[in-house]
N, C-alpha and C positions, 0 to 999 in steps of 0.2 A: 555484424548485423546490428543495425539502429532499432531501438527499442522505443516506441511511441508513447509520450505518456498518457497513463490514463484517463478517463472524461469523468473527472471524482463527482463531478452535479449528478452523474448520472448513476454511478457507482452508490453515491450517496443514499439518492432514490431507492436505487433495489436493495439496500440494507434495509432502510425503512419499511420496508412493503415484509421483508423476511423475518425482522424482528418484532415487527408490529409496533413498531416505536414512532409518533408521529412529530416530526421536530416544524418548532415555528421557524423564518425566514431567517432572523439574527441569530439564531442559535445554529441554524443550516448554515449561514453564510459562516459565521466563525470557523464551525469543524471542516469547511471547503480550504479557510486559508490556513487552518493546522494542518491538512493532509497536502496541501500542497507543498508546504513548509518541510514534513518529514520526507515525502519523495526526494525533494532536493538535497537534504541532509543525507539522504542515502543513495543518489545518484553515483558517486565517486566511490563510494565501497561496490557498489553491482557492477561497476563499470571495470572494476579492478582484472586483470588477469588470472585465470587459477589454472594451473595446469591439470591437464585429463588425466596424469596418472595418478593425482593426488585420492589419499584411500578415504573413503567417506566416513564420516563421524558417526560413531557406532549409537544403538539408537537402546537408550535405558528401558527394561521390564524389571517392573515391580515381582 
């Protein structure tokens, strides 16, 4: 299955709106080419094969 990638302008936006955080242009445009930058860094790890019968990593309580 092909995995689309995401529309980060737009992604971006509704973080802004949820965090109340209001970014200027250049500082928007910057964290567009760092999130696009880290998708592609981790395109080849998600992309990897894992097999179904592998046991899930147990999850820590304090």
């Amino acid at each position: 299955m092909k995995q689309t990638s995401p529309d980060w302008a737009t992604w971006l936006a509704q973080m802004e709106q949820v965090l109340g955080v209001t970014l200027d242009e250049q500082r928007r445009a910057e964290l567009l080419v760092h999130f696009t930058r880290i998708a592609g860094m981790a395109e080849p790890l998600m992309a990897f094969p894992l097999d179904d019968r592998l046991e899930v990593a147990g999850v820590y309580k304090a």
